[in-house]
C-alpha positions, 0 to 999 in steps of 0.5 A: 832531262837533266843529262840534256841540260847538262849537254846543252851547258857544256855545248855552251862551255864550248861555244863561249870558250871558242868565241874567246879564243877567236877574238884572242887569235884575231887579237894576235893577229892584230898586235903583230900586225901594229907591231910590223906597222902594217899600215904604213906598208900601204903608204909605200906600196902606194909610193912605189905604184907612183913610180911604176905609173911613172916608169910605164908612162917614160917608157911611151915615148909620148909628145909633151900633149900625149905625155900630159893625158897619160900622166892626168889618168896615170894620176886618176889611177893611182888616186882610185887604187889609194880611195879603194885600198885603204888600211881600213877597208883591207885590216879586217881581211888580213886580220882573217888571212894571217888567222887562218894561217898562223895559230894563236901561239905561232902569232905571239911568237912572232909578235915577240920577235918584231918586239925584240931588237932585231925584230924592230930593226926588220921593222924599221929597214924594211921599207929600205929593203923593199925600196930597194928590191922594187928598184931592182924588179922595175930595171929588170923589167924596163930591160925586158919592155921593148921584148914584151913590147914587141910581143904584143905588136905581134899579138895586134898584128895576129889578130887583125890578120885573124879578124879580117880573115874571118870577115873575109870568110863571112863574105862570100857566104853573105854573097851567096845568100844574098844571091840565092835570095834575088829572084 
């Protein structure tokens, strides 16, 4: 009986100290991610969606009434994606990715990095990189528009052939029931 007590307290050691070692890993991981101002990474991601639905809307070629509908559920869109993906519904999620990447020490290390000078220079020129390398990804990717553009024509165009070649086939087969069913 005693052994089993005495099992019983150490499996209880073990469990508490886990539990504190989770909460000071996830606690890590939070101070890293202050340290990053991960939150503020929303904000511009928020913005560089706003330039993309821009881009994609230009890239239409739309009249003034069409280029107006366009903008009103480009806008409805991004103001969905900003209710939706917030910082404080996401935080909790990515506390438990960069967890179950990073080990505890692996997370203090880093904090101390963004907490060195250089590291907050990263911090601090960051969103100019990404600004910058978005910029960089959407004139290659307007490059590349009428391509893809015309690749999807062919889609449409493929699978309206495909469509009416299957209703055709359906025809005649409809025909013959319908006349083996005239008496």
């Amino acid at each position: 009986m005693n052994r089993l007590l005495a099992l019983f307290a150490l499996a209880l050691c073990f469990a508490t100290s886990a539990q504190a070692d989770d909460k000071t890993h996830r606690q890590a991981a939070e101070d890293l991610m202050a340290a990053t101002k991960a939150d503020q990474t929303v904000n511009a991601v928020y913005a560089q969606m706003d330039g993309m639905f821009a881009n994609m809307v230009r890239q239409m070629k739309l009249s003034p009434e069409q280029l107006a509908i366009a903008e009103k559920h480009m806008k409805r869109s991004a103001q969905l994606v900003r209710d939706e993906v917030t910082w404080a519904k996401m935080k909790p999620e990515i506390v438990g990715a960069y967890v179950s990447v990073f080990s505890e020490d692996d997370l203090k290390q880093l904090l101390a990095f963004y907490n060195s000078p250089i590291g907050k220079k990263m911090v601090e020129k960051m969103p100019d990189l990404m600004r910058a390398s978005m910029q960089i990804s959407q004139a290659h990717m307007q490059q590349l528009l009428p391509k893809i553009q015309t690749i999807s024509q062919d889609m449409v165009k493929e699978l309206q052939a495909q469509q009416e070649k299957a209703g055709a086939d359906k025809k005649p087969a409809a025909e013959k029931k319908e006349k083996a069913a005239k008496p």
